[in-house]
N, C-alpha and C positions, 0 to 999 in steps of 0.2 A: 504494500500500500504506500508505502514511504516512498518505494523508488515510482512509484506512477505520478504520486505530487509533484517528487523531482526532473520527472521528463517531462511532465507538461509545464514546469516552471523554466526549464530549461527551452522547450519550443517555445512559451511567449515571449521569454528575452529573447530571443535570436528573430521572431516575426516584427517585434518590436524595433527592433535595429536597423530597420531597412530604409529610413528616411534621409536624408542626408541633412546633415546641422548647415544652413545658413546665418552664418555672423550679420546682427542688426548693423547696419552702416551708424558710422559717423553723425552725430548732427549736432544742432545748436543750438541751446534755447530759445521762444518764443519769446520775442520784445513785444510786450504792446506797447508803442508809441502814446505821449500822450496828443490830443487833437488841440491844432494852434487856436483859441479861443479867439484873443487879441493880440497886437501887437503894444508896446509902451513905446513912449519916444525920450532917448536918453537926453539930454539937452544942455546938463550944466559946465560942459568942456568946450576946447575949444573948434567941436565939430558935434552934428547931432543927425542918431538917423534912428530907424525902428528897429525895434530886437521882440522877438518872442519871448509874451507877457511869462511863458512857462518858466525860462531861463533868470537867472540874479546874476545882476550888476556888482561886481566887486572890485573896489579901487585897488590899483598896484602902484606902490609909491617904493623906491626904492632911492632916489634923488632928486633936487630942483627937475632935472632934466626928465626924468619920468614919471612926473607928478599929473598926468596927464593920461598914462598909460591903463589902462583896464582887462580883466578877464568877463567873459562872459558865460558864465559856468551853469551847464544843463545835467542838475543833480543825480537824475533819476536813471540816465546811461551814461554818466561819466568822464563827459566831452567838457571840452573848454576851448572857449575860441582868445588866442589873445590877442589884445590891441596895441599896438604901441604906436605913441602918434609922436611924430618930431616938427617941428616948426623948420622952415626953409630958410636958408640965409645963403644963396649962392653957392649952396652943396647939392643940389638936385642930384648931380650925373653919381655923387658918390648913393645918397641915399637909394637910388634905383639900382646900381649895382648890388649893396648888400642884400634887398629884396631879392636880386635873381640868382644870387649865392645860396641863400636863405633855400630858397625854393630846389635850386639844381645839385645840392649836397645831398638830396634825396633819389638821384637819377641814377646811385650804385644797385637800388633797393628796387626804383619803381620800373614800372613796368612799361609805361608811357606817361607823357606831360600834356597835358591837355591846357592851351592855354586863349582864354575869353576876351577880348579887348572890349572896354564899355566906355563910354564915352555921355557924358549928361550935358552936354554948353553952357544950356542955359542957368543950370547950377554950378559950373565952372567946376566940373569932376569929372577925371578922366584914368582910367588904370587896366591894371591886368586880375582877371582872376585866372586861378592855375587849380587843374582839378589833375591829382596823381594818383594814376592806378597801381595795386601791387600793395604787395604786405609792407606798408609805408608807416612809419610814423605818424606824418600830416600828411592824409590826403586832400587838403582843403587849403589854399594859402590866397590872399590875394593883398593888388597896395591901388593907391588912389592919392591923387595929389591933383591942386592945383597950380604946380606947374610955380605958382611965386610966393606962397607962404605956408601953404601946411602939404599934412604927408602923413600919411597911415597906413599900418599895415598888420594884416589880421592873419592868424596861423589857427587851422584848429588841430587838436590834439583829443587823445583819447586816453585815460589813465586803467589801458588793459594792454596787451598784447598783437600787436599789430597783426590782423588776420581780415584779409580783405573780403572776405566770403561771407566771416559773422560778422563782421562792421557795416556791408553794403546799407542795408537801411538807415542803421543812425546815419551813413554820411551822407543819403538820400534826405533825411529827413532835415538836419542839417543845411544841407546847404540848402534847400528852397529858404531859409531864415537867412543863411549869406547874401542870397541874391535880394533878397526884400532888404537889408542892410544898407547894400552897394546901391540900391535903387533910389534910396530917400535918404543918401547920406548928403549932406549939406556942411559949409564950413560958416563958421562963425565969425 
């Protein structure tokens, strides 16, 4: 009787054995984004544009000289865009070079440079944004100057691991907030 339990427990391991193991793939968690309600409009510096009400304004003050400078920090995925804004005084050619330094010290990493020219006249604002594909750092960089007094220039950053795959949507989400930035920035 023992040995009849034993070969039928013996047949159902081995009928049982016939399927083949496929490994779950890879994935990434589920961000839900939150939904842009409104915009706020920064105003008390020496430029002002709209930023997503979701995101906090937080001053970076590290000298006279960047007393002026800001993060714009979206809590909830970990990004932060930073500002830094410098006033013009016959330095143009240098300050546009270090913005394309800034940008192309990333060109070992990425994958391509995608770059926007925008141009507003009538608000006398004119620059480049740079969208970088590829397990980057900042895939988000762009500057904006009026050419005879001011000059800014915004990086965004992620505080995780740069994986272009699981970041696509924040940097999607992201930068539709850049472009509304870049859009309604104004100098003072």
């Amino acid at each position: 009787m023992r040995s009849k339990f034993l070969w039928i427990f013996v047949v159902v391991a081995l009928a049982s054995c016939k399927r083949a193991y496929v490994p779950k793939p890879a994935g990434y968690f589920r961000i839900d984004l939150p939904e842009t309600v409104h915009y706020d409009t920064l105003r008390k510096l020496p430029y002002a544009f709209e930023y997503n009400a979701y995101a906090r304004v937080v001053p970076r003050k590290f000298n006279e000289e960047q007393s002026d400078w800001i993060d714009i920090v979206y809590p909830r995925i970990n990004a932060t865009i930073y500002i830094s804004y410098k006033a013009v005084h016959n330095n143009l050619p240098e300050l546009l070079e270090d913005a394309h330094k800034f940008v192309y010290k990333h060109s070992i990493k990425a994958d391509a440079i995608q770059q926007q020219v925008f141009s507003f006249p009538e608000r006398n604002v004119a620059g480049i944004l740079y969208e970088l594909d590829g397990n980057i750092a900042s895939p988000l960089q762009f500057f904006s100057t009026d050419s005879a007094r001011h000059f800014i220039r915004g990086a965004l950053y992620f505080d995780s691991r740069a994986n272009q795959d699981s970041l696509m949507p924040l940097v999607e989400f992201v930068s539709r907030d850049v472009h509304r930035m870049i859009e309604t920035l104004q100098w003072k």
